[in-house]
N, C-alpha and C positions, 0 to 999 in steps of 0.2 A: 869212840863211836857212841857211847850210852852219855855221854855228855854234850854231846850234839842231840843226840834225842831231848834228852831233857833240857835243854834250851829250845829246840821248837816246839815241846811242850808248850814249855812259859809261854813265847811267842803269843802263838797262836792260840792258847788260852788267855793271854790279857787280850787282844783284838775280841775275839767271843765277847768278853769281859764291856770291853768298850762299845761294840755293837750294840751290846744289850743284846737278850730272846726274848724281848716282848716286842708287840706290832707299836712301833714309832709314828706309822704314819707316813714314813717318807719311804722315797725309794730310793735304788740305789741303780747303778749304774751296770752294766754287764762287762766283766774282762773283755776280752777279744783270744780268741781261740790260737793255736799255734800253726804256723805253715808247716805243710807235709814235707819232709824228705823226699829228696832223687833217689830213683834207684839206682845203680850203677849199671852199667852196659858190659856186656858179655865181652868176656875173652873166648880167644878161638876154642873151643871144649870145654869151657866152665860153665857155670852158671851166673845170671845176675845178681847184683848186688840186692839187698834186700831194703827197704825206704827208712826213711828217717824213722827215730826214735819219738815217741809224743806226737806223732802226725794231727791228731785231732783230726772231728772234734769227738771228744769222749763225753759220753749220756752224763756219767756220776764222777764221783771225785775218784772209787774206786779205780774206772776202769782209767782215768786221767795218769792213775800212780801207776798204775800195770803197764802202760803204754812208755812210762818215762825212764831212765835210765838209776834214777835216786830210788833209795829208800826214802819212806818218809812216814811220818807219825806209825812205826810200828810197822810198815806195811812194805816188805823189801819185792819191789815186781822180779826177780828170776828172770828164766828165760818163757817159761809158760801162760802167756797173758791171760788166757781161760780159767786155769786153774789160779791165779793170783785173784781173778777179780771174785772168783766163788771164795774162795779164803779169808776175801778182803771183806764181802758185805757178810759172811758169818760172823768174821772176828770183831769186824768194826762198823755195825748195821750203819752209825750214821752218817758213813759214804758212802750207801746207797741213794743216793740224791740225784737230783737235779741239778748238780754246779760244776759238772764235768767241761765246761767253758771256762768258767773261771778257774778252776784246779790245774786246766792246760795251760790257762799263762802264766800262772804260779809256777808251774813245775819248767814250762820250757825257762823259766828264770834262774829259776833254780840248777835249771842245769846248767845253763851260761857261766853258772861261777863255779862248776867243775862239781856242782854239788854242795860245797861249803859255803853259801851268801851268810855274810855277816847280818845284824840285827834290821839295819838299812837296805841292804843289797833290793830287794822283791818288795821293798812295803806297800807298794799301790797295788802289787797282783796278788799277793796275802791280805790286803784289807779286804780287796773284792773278793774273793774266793769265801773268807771269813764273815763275811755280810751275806754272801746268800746259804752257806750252812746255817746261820744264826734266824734267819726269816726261814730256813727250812722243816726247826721242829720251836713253834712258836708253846 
């Protein structure tokens, strides 16, 4: 598990790395947000199913992670989405942002590969996600 973290360290710190944090000039393009989960339809005396996991679209990257089923950079969303994302913009103020669109397609990708994408798996929804953290504290 802590070897996975520290590979999407690396990751996502060489992408920062190759962004650059200084204003380039150019722009970038925006992710595309994830589709909502169904909910499930009642059984005779149960209750319904609850919606998909990452529904989007989420404001920050914080509440993107809270919403998703991974952990990720440190940040493991539980079952309490409230309490995650307060946790998450003390712990880790720089996903309080604005890239909670792009951190949805990152993450619904992320989740497609059961959580474990190799280096390749997401690299166009980590570049985008890592382009707008990177324009976000210039």
């Amino acid at each position: 598990m802590e070897k996975r973290r520290i590979l999407w360290a690396i990751v996502f710190g060489s992408m920062l790395a190759i962004t650059g944090c200084g204003d380039d000039g150019g722009t970038a393009a925006a992710g595309s947000g994830g589709s909502a989960g169904s909910g499930g339809s009642a059984g005779s005396g149960g209750a319904g199913a609850t919606g998909g996991s990452n529904g989007g679209p989420s404001n920050s990257t914080c509440e993107a992670i809270c919403s998703s089923t991974c952990a990720f950079q440190g940040v493991d969303p539980g079952d309490n989405v409230e309490l995650c994302v307060s946790q998450c913009e003390e712990g880790v103020p720089n996903f309080d942002d604005d890239c909670g669109a792009q951190a949805d397609a990152m993450l619904n990708c992320i989740e497609g590969t059961g959580c474990e994408p190799s280096e390749t798996d997401c690299i166009a929804e980590a570049t985008a996600w890592a382009t707008c953290i990177a324009g976000a504290f210039p």
